[in-house]
C-alpha positions in Angstrom: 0.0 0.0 0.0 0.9 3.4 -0.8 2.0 6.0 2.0 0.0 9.7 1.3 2.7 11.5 1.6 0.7 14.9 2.2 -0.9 12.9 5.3 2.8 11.7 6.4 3.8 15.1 6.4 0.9 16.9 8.3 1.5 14.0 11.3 4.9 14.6 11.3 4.1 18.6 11.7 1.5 17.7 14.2 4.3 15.2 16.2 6.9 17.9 16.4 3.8 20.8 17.0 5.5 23.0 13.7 2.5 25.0 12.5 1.5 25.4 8.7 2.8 29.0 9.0 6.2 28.1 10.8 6.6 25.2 8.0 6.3 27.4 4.9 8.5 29.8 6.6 11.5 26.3 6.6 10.9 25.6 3.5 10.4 28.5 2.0 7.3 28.0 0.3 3.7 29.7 0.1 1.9 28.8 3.4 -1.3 28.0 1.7 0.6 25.8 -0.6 1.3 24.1 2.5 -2.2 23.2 3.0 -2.6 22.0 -0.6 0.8 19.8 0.5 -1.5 18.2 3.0 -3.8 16.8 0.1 -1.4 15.4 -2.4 -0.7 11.5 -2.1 2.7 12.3 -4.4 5.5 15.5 -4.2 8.3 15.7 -6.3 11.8 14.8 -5.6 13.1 18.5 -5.1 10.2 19.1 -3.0 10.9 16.3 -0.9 14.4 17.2 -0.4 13.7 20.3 0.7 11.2 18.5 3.2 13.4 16.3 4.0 16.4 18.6 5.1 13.8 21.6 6.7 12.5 18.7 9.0 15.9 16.3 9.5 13.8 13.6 8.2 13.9 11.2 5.6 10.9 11.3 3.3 12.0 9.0 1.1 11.6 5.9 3.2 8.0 6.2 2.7 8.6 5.3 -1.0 10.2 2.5 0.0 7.3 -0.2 -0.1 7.7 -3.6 -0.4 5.7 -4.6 -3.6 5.2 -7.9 -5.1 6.6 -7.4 -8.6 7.3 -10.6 -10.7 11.3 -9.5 -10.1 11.1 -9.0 -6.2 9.1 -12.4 -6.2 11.9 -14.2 -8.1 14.5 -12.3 -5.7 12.7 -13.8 -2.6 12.3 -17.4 -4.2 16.3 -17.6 -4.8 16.7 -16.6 -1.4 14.5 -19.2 0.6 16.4 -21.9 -2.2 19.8 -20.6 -1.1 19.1 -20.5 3.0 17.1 -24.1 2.3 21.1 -25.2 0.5 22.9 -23.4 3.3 21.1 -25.2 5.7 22.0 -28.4 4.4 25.6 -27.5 3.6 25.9 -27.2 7.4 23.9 -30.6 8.4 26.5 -32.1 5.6 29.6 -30.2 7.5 28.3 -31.5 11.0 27.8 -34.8 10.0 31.6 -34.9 8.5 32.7 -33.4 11.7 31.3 -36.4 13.7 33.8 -38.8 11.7 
């Protein structure tokens, strides 16, 4: 699921009690652009730099979602296969120990 990053950013406001006003004023944008901020689900990568750096927070982590693409799938498969191989490998190396 995808984080609304307008929402994201009004909580975070709200958590550290930085107003609308006092925000705009960071980032130095349009205080009733702010507001609009608050609606959009997506912001642009300049915009969230700026975001980012006014608040010491990384906003890119919320664009970080783990998805289920046919690639990430595959990615997952090869590594249950290869912690399954490395778990015998070791059963294998114990048992050779014990002779």
């Amino acid at each position: 699921m995808e984080t609304h990053l307008g929402k994201k950013l009004k909580q975070l406001l709200r958590e550290r009690n930085i107003s609308a006003v006092k925000f705009s004023e960071m980032i130095e944008y349009d205080f009733r652009g702010v507001y609009k901020m608050f609606r959009r689900q997506h912001f642009n990568t300049s915009l969230l730099e700026k975001i980012s750096a006014a608040l010491n927070h990384d906003m890119f982590q919320y664009l970080r979602v783990e998805g289920n693409s046919p690639a990430e799938n595959k990615l997952k498969e090869k590594i249950s296969a290869l912690e399954k191989e490395i778990e015998f490998l070791k059963e294998i190396i114990q048992s050779l120990k014990k002779k």
